[in-house]
Structures are given as C-alpha cells and as structure tokens.
C-alpha positions as CSV (number, residue, x, y, z in Angstrom):
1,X,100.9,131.3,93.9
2,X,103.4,131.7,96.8
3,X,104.8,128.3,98.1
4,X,106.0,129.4,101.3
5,X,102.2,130.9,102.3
6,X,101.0,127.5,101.2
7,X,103.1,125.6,103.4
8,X,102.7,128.3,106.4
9,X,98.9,126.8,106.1
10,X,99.7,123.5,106.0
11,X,102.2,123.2,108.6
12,X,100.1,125.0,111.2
13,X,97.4,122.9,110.2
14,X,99.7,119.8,111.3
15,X,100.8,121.2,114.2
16,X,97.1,121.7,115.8
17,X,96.6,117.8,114.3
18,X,99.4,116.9,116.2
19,X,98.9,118.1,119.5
20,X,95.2,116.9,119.2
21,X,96.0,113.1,121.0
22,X,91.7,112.6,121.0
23,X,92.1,112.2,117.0
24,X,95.6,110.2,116.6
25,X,95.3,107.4,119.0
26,X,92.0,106.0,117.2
27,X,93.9,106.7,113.8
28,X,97.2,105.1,114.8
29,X,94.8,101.9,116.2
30,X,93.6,101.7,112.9
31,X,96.3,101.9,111.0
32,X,98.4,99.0,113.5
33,X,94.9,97.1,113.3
34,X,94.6,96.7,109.5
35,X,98.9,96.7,108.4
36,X,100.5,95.0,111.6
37,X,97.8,93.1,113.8
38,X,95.2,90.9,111.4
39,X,97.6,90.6,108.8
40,X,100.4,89.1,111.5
41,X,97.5,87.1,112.7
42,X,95.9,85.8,110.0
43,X,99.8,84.9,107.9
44,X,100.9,83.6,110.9
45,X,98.1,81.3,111.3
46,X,97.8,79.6,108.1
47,X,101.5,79.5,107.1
48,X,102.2,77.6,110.2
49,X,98.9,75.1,109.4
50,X,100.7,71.3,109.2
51,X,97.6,69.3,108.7
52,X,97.6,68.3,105.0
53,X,93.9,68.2,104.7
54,X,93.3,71.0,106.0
55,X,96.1,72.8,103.6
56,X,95.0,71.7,100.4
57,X,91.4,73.1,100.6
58,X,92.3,76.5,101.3
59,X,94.5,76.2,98.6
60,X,92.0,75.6,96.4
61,X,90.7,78.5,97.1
62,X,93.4,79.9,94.6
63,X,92.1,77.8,91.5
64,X,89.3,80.7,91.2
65,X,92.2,83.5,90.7
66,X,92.7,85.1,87.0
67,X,95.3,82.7,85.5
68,X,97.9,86.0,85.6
69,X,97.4,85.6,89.3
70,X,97.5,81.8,89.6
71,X,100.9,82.2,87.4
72,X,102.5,84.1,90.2
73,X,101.9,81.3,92.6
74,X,102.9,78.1,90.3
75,X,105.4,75.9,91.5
76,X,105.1,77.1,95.3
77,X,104.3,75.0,98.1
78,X,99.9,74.5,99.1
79,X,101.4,76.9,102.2
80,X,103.5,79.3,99.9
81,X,100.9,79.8,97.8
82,X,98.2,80.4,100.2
83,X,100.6,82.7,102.0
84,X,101.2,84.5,99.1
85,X,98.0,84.8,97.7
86,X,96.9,87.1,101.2
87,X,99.8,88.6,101.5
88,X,99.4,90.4,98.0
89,X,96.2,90.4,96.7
90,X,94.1,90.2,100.1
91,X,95.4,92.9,101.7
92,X,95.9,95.2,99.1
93,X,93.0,97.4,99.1
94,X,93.6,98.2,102.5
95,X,96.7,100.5,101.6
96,X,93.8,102.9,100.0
97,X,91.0,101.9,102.0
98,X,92.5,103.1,105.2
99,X,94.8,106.4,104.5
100,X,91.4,107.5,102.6
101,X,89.6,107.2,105.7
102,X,91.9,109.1,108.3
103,X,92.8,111.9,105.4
104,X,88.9,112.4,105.0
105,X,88.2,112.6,108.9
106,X,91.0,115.6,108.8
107,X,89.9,117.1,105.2
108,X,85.9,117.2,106.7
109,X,86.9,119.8,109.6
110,X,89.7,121.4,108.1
111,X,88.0,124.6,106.7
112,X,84.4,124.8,108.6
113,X,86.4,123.8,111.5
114,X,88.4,127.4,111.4
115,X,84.8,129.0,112.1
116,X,83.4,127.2,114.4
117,X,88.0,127.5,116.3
118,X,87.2,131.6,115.7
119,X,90.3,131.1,113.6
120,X,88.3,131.6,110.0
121,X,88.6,135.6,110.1
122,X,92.1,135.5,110.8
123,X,92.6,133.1,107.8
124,X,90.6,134.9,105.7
125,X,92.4,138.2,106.5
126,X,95.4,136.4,105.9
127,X,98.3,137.6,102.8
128,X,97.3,134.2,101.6
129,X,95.0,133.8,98.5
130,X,92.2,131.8,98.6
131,X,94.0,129.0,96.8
132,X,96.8,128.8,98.5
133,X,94.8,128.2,102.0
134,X,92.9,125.2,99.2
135,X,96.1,123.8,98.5
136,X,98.0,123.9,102.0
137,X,94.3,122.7,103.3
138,X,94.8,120.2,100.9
139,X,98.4,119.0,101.7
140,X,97.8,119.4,105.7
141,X,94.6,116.7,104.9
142,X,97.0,114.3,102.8
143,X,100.0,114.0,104.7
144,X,98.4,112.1,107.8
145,X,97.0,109.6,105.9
146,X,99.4,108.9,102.8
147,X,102.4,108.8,105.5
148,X,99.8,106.2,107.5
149,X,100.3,104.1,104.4
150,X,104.1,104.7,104.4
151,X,104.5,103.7,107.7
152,X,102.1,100.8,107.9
153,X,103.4,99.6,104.0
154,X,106.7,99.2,105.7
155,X,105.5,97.1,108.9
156,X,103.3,95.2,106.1
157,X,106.4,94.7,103.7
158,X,108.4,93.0,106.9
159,X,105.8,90.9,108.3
160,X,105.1,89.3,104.5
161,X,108.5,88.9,104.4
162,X,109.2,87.1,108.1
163,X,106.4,85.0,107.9
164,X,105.8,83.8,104.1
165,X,109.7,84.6,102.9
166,X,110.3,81.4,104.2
167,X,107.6,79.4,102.6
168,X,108.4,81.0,98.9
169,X,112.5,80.6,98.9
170,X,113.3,84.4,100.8
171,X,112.3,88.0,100.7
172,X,109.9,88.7,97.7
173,X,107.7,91.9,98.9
174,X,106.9,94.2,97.6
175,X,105.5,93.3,94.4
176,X,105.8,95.6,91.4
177,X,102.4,95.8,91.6
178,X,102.0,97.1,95.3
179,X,104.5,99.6,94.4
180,X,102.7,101.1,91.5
181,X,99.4,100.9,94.1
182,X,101.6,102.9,97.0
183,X,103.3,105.2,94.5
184,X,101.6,105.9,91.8
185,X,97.7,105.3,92.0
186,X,97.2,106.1,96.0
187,X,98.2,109.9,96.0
188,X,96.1,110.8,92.9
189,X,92.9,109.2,94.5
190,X,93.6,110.7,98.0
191,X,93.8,114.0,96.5
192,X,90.8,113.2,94.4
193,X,88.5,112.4,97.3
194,X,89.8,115.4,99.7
195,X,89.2,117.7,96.6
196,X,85.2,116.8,97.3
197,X,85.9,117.0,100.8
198,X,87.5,120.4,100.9
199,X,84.7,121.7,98.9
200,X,82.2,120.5,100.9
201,X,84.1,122.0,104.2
202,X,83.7,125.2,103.1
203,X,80.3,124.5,102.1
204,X,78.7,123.3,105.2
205,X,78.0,125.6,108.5
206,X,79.3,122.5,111.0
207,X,81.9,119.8,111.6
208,X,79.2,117.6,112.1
209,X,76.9,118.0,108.7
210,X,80.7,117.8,107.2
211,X,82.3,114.3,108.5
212,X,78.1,113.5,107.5
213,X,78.7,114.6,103.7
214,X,82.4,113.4,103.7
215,X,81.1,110.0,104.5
216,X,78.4,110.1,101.7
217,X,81.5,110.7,98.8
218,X,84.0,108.9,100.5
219,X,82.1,105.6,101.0
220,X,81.8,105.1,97.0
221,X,85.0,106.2,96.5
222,X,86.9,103.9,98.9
223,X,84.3,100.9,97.1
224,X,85.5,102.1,93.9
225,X,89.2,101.9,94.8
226,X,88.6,98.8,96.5
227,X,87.7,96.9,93.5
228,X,89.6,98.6,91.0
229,X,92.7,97.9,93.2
230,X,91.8,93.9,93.9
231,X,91.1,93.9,89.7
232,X,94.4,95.6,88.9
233,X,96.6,93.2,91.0
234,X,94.7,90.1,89.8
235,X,94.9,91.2,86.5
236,X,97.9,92.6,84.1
237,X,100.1,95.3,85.6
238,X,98.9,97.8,82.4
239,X,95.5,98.2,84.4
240,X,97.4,99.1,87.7
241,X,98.7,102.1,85.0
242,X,96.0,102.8,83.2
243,X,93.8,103.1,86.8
244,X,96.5,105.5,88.0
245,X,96.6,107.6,84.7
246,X,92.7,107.8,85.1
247,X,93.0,108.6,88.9
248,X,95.8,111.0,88.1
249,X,93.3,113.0,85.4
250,X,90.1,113.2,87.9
251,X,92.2,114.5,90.3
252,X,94.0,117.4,88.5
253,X,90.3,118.2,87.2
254,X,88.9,117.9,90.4
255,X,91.3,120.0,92.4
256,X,91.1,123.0,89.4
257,X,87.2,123.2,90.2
258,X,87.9,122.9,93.8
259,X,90.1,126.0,94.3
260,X,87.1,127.9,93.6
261,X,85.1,126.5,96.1
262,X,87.1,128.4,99.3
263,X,86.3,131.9,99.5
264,X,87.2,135.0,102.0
265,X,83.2,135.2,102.6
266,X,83.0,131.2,103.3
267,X,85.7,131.6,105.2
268,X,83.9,134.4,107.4
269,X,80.7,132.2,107.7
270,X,78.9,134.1,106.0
C-alpha cells in the first residue's frame, strides 16, 4: 500500500470539504452549540445559584450516582459538586455524539458523491488501488470530525475550568477519564462507524439513499456510545479500557471487510 497515494486522496478530499462553506457553517454551529454555548450556559447558571434551597435539591440529584462517582465529588461544596457532576459526566457523551455525526455526513457522500461530481472514472483510473482510495476516503471522513472534538474538547476543558475551578479549589479538567474517552475510545468508534458508512457509499447509486442508510447505522451507534460512555465515566476507569479495547477490535475487523467493499466498477457506477 503506498502512503503517499493514500494521502493524495485524502487531502484532495479535504480540500473540496473545505472550500464547500454550505457544509461547515452548520457543522461549526454544532460543534460551538453542544462544547462552548449550553455548556457555558447551563455551568454558568447553576454555579452562580445563591439561594440555599434551591442548591441543595439539585444536589441531591447526585445521591443517585454509582458511589465511584459520588466519591469524586465528596467533600465539595452543594455548588462544586453540582458543577462538577455536569461538567464531567453530563457532557461527556457529547465528545462522541457529535464528531460521529459531522464525520458520518462527510463519510455518506464521499465515494457515491465522486459519481454523481463526474469525478468517479477519474478515481477509478487512478495509480491508486482500491484500498488506498478506502483508506484516504476513510481518513478525509475522520479528520473533520475527530479535530471537531479536538477543538471543541479544548473550549470545553477551559470553560469547566473558569467557571467550576473556582467552586472545587482550581483547575481540575480534564479528568483521566475524559482523556481515555478523547484519546483512546473516540477514534476506534469513529473509524468503526465510517467503515459501515464507506461501504454503504459505494453501495448506494445517490447522496441521498446514502446520508438515508448512514443515518440508519449511525443512530444505534451514537446510542450505543452514548451509554457506554455515560457508564464508563460513572463507573471504574477499567471499563473506559475495556470499551476502547472492544471498540479498537470492531474497528480493525470492520475496516479489513470494508476495503473490499470499493471497487473500480463501483466506482464507475456501474
């Protein structure tokens, strides 16, 4: 397999993503919506809450944690602990929830969308092997939404840190466990789910009956990861490894079987 083909088909792949404005403003709302905008809102909000009353019942809300979540919050403050309750095990499914939906919306066009662009012969009469164009597919699909979880983990990681740092003694995000979330179970399941998607892209004759079947695999997906990450981070930091390892597995299987899924034929529509 020749690296520098593979990349040649990711990086023009990018460069047509980037100049296409219609498809990143909507992406970049989402990803300011669900890391900067209702988590700045809704930490702001509560940690700033003075009336006692009102404090102390939704801190209650904490007493129906797993006691390996209720330890990390002892000894904190009714507002620490609320604060830090949201801050890391609310929002935490949202670092897969949404990089798995804007890398799906670019892996559901990326190969049918060459025949419908006129672009598919050229590809398919291309030096490039078949699995090369499957893996620089695959790595033009990924980028765009694992660097949305970069970016937005970062604005994430300050906010936390401005607005509950304060009620908790100082700086204290990221966890260990959002780390092992960010770096070691969220590439394995994007490339997991764009491994279905990318086979069903060179399945399908339209963008449309595409983004329709992407939606069909993804949705259980991202409800699969969206438990399994709330569990892990409630629970012991051995399931955030053993979810990974598992993730990890399906993944390398999944992407074996889905090389064979782009062909010079497919890619010719016919």
């Amino acid at each position: 397999m020749n690296t520098q083909r593979m990349l040649t088909v990711a990086k023009t792949d990018l460069k047509q993503l980037a100049q296409a404005r219609d498809f990143w403003f909507p992406m970049a709302f989402l990803g300011s919506l669900f890391f900067v905008i209702l988590p700045t809102i809704l930490l702001v909000t509560l940690t700033g809450i003075e009336n006692v009353e009102t404090v102390s019942k939704i801190s209650q809300a904490i007493d129906a944690l797993p006691q390996a979540a209720k330890d990390q919050v002892a000894g904190l403050s009714p507002q620490g602990q609320t604060g830090y309750a949201l801050a890391v095990f609310l929002f935490a499914p949202l670092a897969i929830v949404v990089p798995l939906t804007i890398s799906t919306a670019v892996g559901a066009a990326t190969i049918v969308g060459e025949r419908e662009k006129g672009t598919g012969e050229f590809l398919a009469h291309s030096p490039a092997s078949t699995s090369e164009i499957y893996i620089g597919k695959l790595i033009a699909s990924l980028l765009p939404g694992y660097m949305t979880a970069l970016i937005g983990f970062g604005f994430y990681s300050l906010i936390v840190n401005l607005t509950v740092g304060p009620k908790v003694g100082g700086w204290f995000f990221p966890t260990a466990q959002w780390w092992l979330m960010i770096l070691w179970v969220l590439p394995p399941f994007l490339s997991l789910c764009l491994s279905i998607v990318l086979r069903l892209s060179a399945r399908v004759s339209s963008t449309a009956a595409a983004q329709q079947a992407s939606g069909l695999v993804s949705l259980p997906l991202i409800g699969v990861a969206y438990s399994q990450s709330t569990g892990s981070l409630l629970g012991s930091g051995y399931l955030m490894l053993a979810f990974g390892a598992g993730a990890w597995l399906l993944g390398f299987i999944s992407l074996s079987r889905g090389v064979r899924s782009v062909t010079r034929m497919r890619l010719l529509g016919v």
